[in-house]
C-alpha positions as YAML, in Angstrom:
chain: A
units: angstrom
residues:
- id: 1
  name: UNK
  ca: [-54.65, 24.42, 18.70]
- id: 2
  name: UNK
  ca: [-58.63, 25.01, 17.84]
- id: 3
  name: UNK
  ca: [-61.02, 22.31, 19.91]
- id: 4
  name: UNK
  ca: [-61.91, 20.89, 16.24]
- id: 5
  name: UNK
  ca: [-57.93, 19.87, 15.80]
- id: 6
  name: UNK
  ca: [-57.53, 16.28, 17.40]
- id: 7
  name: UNK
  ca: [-55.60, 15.35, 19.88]
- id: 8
  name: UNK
  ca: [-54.07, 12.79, 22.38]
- id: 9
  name: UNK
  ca: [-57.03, 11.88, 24.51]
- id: 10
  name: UNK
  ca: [-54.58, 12.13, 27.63]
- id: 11
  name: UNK
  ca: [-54.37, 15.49, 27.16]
- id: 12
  name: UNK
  ca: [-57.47, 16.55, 26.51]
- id: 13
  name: UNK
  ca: [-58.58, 14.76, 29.79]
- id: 14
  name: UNK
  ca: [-55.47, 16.88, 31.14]
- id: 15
  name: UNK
  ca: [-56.47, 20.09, 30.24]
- id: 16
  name: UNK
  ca: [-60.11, 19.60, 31.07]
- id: 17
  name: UNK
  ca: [-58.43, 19.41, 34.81]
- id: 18
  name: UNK
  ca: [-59.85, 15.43, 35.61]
- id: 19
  name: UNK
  ca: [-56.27, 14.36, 36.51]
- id: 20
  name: UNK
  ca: [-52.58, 14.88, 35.31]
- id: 21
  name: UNK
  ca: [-51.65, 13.39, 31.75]
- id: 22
  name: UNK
  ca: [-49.57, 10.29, 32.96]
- id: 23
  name: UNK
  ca: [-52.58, 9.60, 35.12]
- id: 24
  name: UNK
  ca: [-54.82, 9.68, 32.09]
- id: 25
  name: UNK
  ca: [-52.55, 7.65, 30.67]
- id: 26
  name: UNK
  ca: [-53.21, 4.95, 33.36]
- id: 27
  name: UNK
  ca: [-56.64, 5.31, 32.87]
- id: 28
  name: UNK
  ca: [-56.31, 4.70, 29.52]
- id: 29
  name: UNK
  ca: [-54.59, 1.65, 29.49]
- id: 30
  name: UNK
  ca: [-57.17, 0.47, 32.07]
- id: 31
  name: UNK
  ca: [-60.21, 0.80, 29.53]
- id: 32
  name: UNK
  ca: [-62.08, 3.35, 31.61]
- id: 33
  name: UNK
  ca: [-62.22, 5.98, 29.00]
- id: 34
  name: UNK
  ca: [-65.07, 5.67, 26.18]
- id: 35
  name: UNK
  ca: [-64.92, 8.14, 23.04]
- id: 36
  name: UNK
  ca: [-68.49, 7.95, 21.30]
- id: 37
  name: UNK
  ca: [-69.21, 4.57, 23.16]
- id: 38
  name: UNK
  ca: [-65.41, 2.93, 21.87]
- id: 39
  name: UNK
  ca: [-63.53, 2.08, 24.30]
- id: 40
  name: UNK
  ca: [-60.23, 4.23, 23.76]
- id: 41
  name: UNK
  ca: [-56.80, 3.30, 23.34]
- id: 42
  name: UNK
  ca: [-53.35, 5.10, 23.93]
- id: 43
  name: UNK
  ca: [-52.52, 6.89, 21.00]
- id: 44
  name: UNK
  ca: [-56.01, 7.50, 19.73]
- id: 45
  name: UNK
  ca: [-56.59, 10.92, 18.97]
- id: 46
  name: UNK
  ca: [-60.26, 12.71, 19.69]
- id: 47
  name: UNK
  ca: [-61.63, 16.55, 19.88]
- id: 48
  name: UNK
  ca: [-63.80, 18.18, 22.52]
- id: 49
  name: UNK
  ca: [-66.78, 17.55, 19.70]
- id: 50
  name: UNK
  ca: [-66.52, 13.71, 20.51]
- id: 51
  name: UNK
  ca: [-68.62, 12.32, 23.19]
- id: 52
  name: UNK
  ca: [-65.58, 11.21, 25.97]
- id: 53
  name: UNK
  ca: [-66.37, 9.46, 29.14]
- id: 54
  name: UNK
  ca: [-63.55, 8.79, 32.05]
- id: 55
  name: UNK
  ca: [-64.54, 6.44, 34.80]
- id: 56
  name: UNK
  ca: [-68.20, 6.86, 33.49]
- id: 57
  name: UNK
  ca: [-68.22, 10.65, 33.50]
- id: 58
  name: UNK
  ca: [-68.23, 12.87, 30.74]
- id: 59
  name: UNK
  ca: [-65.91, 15.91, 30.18]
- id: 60
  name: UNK
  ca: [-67.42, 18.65, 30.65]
- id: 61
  name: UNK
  ca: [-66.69, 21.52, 28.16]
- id: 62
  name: UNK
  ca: [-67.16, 24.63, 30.89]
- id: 63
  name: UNK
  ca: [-64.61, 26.82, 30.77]
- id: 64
  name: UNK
  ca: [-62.77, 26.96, 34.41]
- id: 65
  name: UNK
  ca: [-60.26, 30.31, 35.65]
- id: 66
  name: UNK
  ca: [-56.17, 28.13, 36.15]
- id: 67
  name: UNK
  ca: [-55.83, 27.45, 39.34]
- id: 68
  name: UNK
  ca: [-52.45, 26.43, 41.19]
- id: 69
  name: UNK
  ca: [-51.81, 26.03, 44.99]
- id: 70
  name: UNK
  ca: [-48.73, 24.94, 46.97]
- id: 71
  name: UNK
  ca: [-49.57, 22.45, 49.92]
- id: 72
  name: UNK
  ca: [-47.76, 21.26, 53.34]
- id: 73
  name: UNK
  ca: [-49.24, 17.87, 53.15]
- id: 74
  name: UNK
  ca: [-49.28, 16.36, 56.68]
- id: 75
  name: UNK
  ca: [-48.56, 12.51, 56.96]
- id: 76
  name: UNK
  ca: [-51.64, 9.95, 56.88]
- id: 77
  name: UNK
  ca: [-53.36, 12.03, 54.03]
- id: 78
  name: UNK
  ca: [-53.46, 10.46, 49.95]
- id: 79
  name: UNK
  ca: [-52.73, 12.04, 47.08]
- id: 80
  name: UNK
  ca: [-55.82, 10.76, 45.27]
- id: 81
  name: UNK
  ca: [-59.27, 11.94, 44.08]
- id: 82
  name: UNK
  ca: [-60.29, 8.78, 42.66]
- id: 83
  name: UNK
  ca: [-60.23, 6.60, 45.39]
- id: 84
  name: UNK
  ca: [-63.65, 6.07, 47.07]
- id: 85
  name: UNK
  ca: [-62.45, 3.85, 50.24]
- id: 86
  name: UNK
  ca: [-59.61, 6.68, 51.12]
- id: 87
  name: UNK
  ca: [-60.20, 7.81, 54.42]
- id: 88
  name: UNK
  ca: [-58.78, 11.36, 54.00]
- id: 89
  name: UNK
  ca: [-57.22, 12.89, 51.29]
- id: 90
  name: UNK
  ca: [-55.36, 16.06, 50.38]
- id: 91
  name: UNK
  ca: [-58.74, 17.47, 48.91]
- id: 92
  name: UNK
  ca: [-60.76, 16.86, 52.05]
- id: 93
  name: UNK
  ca: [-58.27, 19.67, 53.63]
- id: 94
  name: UNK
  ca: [-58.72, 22.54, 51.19]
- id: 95
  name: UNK
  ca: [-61.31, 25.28, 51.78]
- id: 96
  name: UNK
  ca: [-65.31, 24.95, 50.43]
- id: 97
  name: UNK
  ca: [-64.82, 26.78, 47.26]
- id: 98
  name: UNK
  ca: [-61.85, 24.80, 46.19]
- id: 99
  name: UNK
  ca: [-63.53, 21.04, 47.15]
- id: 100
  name: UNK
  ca: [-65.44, 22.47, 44.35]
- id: 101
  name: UNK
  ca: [-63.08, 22.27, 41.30]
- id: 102
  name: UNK
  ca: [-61.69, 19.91, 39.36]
- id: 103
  name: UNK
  ca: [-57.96, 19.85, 41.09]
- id: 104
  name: UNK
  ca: [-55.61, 17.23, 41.19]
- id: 105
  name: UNK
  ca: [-51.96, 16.40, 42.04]
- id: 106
  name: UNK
  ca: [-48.73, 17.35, 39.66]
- id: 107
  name: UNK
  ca: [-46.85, 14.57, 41.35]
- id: 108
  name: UNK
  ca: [-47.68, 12.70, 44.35]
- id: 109
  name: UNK
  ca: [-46.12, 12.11, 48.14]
- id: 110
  name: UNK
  ca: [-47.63, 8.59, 49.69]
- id: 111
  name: UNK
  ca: [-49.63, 8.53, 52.63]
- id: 112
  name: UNK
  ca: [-46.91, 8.43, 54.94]
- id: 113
  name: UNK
  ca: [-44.73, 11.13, 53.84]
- id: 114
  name: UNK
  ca: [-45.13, 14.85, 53.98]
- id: 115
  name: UNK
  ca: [-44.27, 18.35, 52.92]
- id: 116
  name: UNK
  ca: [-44.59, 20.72, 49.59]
- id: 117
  name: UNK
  ca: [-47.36, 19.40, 47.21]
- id: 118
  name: UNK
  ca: [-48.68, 21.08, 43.95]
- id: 119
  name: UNK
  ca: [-52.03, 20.63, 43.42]
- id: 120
  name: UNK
  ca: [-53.80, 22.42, 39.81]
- id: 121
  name: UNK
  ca: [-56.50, 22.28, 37.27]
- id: 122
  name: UNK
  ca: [-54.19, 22.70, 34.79]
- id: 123
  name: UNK
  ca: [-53.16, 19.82, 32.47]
- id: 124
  name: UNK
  ca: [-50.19, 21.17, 31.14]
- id: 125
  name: UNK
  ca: [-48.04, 22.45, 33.78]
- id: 126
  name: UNK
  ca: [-48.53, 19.00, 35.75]
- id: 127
  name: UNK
  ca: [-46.72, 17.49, 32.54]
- id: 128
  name: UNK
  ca: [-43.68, 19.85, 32.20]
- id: 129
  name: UNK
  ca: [-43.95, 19.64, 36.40]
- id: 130
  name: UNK
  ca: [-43.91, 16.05, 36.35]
- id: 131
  name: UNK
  ca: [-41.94, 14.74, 32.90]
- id: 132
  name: UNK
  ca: [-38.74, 13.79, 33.48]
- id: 133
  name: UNK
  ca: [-37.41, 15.79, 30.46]
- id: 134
  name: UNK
  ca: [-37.81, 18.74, 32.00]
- id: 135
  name: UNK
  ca: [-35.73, 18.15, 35.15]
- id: 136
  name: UNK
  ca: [-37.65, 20.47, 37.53]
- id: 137
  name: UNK
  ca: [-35.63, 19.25, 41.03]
- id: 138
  name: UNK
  ca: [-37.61, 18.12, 44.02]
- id: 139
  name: UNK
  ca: [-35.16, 18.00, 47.12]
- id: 140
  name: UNK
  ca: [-36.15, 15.51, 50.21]
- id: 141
  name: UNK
  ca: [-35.19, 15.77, 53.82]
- id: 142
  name: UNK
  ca: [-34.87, 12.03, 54.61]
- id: 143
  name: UNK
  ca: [-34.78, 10.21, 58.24]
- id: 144
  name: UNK
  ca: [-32.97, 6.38, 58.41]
- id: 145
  name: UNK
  ca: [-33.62, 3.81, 60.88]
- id: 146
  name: UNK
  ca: [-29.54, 3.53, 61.18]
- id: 147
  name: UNK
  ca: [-26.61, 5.47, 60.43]
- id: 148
  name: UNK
  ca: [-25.90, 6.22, 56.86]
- id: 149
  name: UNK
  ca: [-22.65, 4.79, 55.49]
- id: 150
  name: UNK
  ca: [-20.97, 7.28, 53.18]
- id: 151
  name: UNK
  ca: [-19.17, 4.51, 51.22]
- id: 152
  name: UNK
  ca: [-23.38, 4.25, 50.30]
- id: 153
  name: UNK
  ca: [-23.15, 7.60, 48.37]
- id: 154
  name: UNK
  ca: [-22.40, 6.54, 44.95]
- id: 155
  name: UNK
  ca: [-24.93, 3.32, 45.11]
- id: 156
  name: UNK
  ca: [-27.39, 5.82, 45.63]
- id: 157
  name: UNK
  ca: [-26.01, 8.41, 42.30]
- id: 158
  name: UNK
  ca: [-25.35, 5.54, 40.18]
- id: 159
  name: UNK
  ca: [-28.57, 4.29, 40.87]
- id: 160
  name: UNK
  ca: [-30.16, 0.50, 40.70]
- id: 161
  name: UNK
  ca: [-32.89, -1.96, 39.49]
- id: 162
  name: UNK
  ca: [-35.27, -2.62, 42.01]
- id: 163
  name: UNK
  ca: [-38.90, -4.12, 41.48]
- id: 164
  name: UNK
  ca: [-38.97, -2.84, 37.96]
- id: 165
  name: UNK
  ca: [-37.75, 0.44, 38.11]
- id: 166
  name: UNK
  ca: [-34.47, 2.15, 37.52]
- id: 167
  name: UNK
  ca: [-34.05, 4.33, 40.72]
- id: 168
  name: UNK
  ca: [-31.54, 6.58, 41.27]
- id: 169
  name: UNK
  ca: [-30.96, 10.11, 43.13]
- id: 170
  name: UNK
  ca: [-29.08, 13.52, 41.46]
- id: 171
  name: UNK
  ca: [-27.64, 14.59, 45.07]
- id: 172
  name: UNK
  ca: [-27.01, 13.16, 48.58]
- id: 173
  name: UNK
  ca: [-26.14, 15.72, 51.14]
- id: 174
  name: UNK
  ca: [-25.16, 14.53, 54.80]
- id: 175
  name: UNK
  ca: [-26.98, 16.54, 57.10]
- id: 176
  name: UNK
  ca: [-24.57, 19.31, 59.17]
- id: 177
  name: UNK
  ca: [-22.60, 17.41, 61.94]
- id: 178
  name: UNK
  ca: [-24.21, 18.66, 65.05]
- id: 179
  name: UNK
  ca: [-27.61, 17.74, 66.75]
- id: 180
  name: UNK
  ca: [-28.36, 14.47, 68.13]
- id: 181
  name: UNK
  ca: [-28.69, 11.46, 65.19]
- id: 182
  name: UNK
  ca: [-27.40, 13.87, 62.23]
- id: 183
  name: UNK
  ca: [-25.80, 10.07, 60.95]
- id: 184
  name: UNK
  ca: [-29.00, 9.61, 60.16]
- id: 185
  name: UNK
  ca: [-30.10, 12.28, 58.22]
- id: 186
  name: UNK
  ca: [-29.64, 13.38, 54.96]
- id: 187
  name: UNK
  ca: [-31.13, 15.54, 51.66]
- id: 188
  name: UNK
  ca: [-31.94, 13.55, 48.40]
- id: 189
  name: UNK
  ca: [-32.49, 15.47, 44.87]
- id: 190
  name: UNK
  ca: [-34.38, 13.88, 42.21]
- id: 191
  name: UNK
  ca: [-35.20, 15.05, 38.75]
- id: 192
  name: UNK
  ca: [-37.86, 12.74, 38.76]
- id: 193
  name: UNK
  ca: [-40.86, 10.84, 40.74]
- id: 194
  name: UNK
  ca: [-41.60, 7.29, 40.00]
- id: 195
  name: UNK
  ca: [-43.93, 5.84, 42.94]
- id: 196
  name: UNK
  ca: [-42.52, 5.81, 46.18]
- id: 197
  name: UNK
  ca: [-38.70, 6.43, 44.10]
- id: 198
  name: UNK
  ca: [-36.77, 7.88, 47.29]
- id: 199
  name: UNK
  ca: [-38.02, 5.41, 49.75]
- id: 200
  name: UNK
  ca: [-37.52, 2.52, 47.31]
- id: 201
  name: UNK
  ca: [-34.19, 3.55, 46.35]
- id: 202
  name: UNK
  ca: [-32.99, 3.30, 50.26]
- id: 203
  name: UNK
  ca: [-34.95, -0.13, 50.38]
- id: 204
  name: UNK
  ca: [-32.64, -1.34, 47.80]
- id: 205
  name: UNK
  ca: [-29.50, -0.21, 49.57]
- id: 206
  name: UNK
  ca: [-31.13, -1.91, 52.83]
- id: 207
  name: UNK
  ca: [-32.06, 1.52, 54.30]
- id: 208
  name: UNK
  ca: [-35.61, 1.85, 55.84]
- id: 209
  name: UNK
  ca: [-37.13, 5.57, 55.67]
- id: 210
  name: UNK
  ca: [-38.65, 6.32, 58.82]
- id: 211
  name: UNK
  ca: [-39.53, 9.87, 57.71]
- id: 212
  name: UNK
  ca: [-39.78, 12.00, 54.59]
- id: 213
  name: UNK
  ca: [-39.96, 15.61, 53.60]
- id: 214
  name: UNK
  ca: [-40.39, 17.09, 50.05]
- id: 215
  name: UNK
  ca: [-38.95, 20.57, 51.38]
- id: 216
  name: UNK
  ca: [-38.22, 22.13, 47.33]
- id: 217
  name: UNK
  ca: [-39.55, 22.06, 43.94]
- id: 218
  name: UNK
  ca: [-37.57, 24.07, 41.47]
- id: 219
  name: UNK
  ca: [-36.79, 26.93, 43.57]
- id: 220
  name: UNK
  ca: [-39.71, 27.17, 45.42]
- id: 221
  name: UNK
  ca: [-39.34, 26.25, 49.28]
- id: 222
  name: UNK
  ca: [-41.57, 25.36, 51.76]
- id: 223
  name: UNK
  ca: [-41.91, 27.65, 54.40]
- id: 224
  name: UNK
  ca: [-44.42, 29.41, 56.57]
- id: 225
  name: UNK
  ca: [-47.08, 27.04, 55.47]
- id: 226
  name: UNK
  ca: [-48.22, 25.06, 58.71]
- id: 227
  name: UNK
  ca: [-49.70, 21.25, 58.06]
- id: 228
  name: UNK
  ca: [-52.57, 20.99, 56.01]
- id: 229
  name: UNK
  ca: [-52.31, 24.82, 54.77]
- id: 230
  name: UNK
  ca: [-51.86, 25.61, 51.42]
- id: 231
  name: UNK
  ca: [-50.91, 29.22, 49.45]
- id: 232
  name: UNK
  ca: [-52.03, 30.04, 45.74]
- id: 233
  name: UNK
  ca: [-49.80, 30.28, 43.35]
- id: 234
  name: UNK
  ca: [-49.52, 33.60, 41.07]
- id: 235
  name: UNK
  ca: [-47.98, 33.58, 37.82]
- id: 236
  name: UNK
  ca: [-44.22, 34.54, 39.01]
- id: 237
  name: UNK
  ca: [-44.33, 31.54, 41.72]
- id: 238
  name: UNK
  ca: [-45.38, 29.42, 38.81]
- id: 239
  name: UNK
  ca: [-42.43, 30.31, 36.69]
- id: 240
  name: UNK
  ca: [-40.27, 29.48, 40.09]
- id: 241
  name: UNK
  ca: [-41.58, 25.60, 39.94]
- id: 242
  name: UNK
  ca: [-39.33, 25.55, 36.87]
- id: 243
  name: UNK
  ca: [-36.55, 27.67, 38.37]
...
């Protein structure tokens, strides 16, 4: 598709690496996006040849080399670069030369949970990442403030209404029986990632998560990463987020 072809302004904000497309999207509806001094709505179309502000800022047409990295987020860090009274974020721990560019999260872990993060520049792989149509797995190693009750299983598969949402897991998988408090412990998948969906959906069963893990996304695992470190991505670990 030429720059002169419109399209969505979501993506072109995606693909210009400000944020990921459902982000835009928020933005959108929010009325901080101007195209040629209108304020935009969702569903209006635009090219790179039309003057387009975000949050007051313009995109910038400079062309910018893909860039994907894998992250062990450690807890008490956000998943946000547009959030000016954040005390530390996910950005704040990545080297000089990478604070530089325009990076942002292809699905998010809150502040108090941890483990694998992708963070990009690229608009378009943080939408097949993060759509639920494409049903890239993220698996979670989950903590509970009490024993799990098995008979809970199917609540949790079925899934359930809670504030709004429709929540539901793909897989539960009781941790191994051995090692102190393994009643406690289990492995969620998801296909998906509304806010906070794994802790909510044990909130609605009357579980409280006391800790979280994203461990897997597609088939890649996290592993020989320590807190706060990250590892670029090549083109063949790309292709293994969608494993």
């Amino acid at each position: 598709m030429s720059e002169q072809e419109p399209q969505r302004i979501q993506k072109l904000i995606a693909n210009a690496g400000i944020c990921s497309r459902r982000e835009a999207e928020r933005i959108i509806e929010n009325g901080n996006v101007r195209v040629n001094g209108k304020v935009a709505q969702l569903g209006d179309k635009a090219t790179l040849e039309d003057a387009i502000f975000v949050n007051n800022k313009p995109i910038l047409r400079k062309e910018e080399r893909s860039i994907t990295l894998i992250m062990n987020k450690p807890k008490g860090v956000l998943c946000t670069n547009s959030d000016p009274h954040a005390d530390r974020t996910v950005f704040d721990l990545l080297p000089p030369d990478l604070q530089r560019q325009r990076l942002f999260c292809a699905g998010r872990l809150d502040k108090d949970s941890e483990g694998l993060l992708v963070i990009t520049n690229d608009g378009d792989l943080a939408h097949r990442l993060t759509h639920p149509s494409n049903q890239v797995v993220k698996r979670y190693r989950v903590v509970l403030h009490r024993d799990f009750n098995k008979a809970d299983t199917q609540k949790l598969l079925a899934g359930t209404e809670y504030e709004g949402d429709f929540l539901k897991a793909e897989k539960v998988i009781p941790a191994p029986q051995a090692g102190e408090g393994y009643q406690r412990r289990l492995e969620v998948h998801l296909h998906h990632g509304k806010k906070r969906e794994v802790r909510r959906l044990f909130e609605a069963n009357r579980y409280f998560v006391k800790k979280l893990v994203r461990h897997q996304i597609g088939s890649i695992v996290l592993k020989n990463i320590p807190r706060g470190g990250i590892k670029i991505l090549g083109k063949k670990d790309i292709e293994r987020l969608f494993a």
